[in-house]
PLY file of the C-alpha trace (Angstrom):
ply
format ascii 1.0
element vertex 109
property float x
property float y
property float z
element edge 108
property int vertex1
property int vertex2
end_header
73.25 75.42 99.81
70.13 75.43 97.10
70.86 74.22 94.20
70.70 77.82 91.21
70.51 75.15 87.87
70.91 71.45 86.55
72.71 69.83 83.69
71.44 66.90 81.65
74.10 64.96 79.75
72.20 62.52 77.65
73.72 59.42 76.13
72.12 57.31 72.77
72.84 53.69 72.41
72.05 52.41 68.93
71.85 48.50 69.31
71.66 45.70 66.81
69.55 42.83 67.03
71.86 41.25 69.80
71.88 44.47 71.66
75.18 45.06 70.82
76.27 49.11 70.35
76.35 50.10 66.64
76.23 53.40 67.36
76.98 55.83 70.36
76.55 59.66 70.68
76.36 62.33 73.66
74.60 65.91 74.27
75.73 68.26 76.72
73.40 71.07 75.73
75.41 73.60 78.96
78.71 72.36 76.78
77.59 73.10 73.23
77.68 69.44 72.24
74.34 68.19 70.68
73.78 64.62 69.38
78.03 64.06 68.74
78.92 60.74 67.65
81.33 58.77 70.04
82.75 55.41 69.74
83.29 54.08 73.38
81.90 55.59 76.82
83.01 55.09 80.05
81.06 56.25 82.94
81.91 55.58 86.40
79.25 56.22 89.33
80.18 56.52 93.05
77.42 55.14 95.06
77.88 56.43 98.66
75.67 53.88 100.34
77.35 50.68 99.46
80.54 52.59 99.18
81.16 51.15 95.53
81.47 51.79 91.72
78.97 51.26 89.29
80.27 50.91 85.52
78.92 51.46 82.26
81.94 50.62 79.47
80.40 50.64 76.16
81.50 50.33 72.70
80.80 50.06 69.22
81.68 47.15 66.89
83.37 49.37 64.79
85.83 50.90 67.29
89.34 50.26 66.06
91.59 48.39 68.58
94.30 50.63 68.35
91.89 53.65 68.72
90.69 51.71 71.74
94.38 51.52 72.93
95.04 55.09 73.02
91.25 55.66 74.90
92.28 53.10 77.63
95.79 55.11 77.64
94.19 59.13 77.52
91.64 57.68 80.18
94.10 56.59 82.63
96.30 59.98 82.26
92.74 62.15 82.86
92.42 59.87 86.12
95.96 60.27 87.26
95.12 64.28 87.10
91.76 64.11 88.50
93.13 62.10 91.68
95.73 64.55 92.03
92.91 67.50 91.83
90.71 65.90 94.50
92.88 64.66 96.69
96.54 66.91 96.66
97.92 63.76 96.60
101.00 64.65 94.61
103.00 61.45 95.18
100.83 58.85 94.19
99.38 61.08 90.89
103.10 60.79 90.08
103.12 56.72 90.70
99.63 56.77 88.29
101.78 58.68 85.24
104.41 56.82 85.97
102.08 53.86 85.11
100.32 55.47 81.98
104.18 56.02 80.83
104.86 52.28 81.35
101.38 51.57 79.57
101.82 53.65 76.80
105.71 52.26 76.05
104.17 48.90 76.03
101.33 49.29 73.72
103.87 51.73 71.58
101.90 54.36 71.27
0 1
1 2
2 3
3 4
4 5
5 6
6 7
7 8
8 9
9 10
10 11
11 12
12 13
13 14
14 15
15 16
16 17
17 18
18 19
19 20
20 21
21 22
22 23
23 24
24 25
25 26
26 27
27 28
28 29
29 30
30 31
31 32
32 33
33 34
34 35
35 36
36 37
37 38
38 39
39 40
40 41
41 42
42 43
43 44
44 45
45 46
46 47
47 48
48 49
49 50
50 51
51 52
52 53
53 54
54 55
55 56
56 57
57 58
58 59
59 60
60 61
61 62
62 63
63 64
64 65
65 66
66 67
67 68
68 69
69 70
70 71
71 72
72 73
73 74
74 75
75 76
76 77
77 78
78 79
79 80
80 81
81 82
82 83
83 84
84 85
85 86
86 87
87 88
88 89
89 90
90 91
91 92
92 93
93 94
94 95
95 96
96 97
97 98
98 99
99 100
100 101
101 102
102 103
103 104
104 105
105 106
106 107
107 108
């Protein structure tokens, strides 16, 4: 199958002096989003050769720990649907909400 087009989806990293993120934005220019400001990113890479992860978690200094609470939380529903998406695995995409309910009573939010 050929590929018919390609996407970019282009991430800034503003850094301070100790290369620590100040500031953080994203374009998406097939997705209407150009140059949006974001305050954490969390990119996770399959590499099929080693059969592992690779992880980028960034975020700014200014990136309110209760903000950061309810990102962890939101992430860990979106994974719980994409799992069940790619895999049909109803069952265990049940155990993951379960888990983000669980999460989500302890951190009260």
């Amino acid at each position: 199958m050929a590929i018919a087009h390609t996407s970019k989806i282009e991430f800034k990293v503003g850094l301070d002096e100790n290369k620590v993120p100040e500031a953080l934005s994203w374009t998406a220019e097939d997705g209407g989003i150009t140059n949006e400001e974001a305050k954490a990113i969390m990119i996770s890479v399959w590499d099929h050769k080693a059969k592992d992860t690779l992880r980028m978690d960034l975020w700014t200094k200014d990136m309110p720990v209760d903000e950061m609470k309810q990102f962890f939380h939101q992430t860990l529903v979106s994974m719980a649907n994409t799992f069940e998406r790619a895999t049909n695995d109803d069952k265990m995409s049940a155990t993951m909400r379960d888990f983000c309910a669980y999460f989500a009573e302890k951190l009260e939010l």
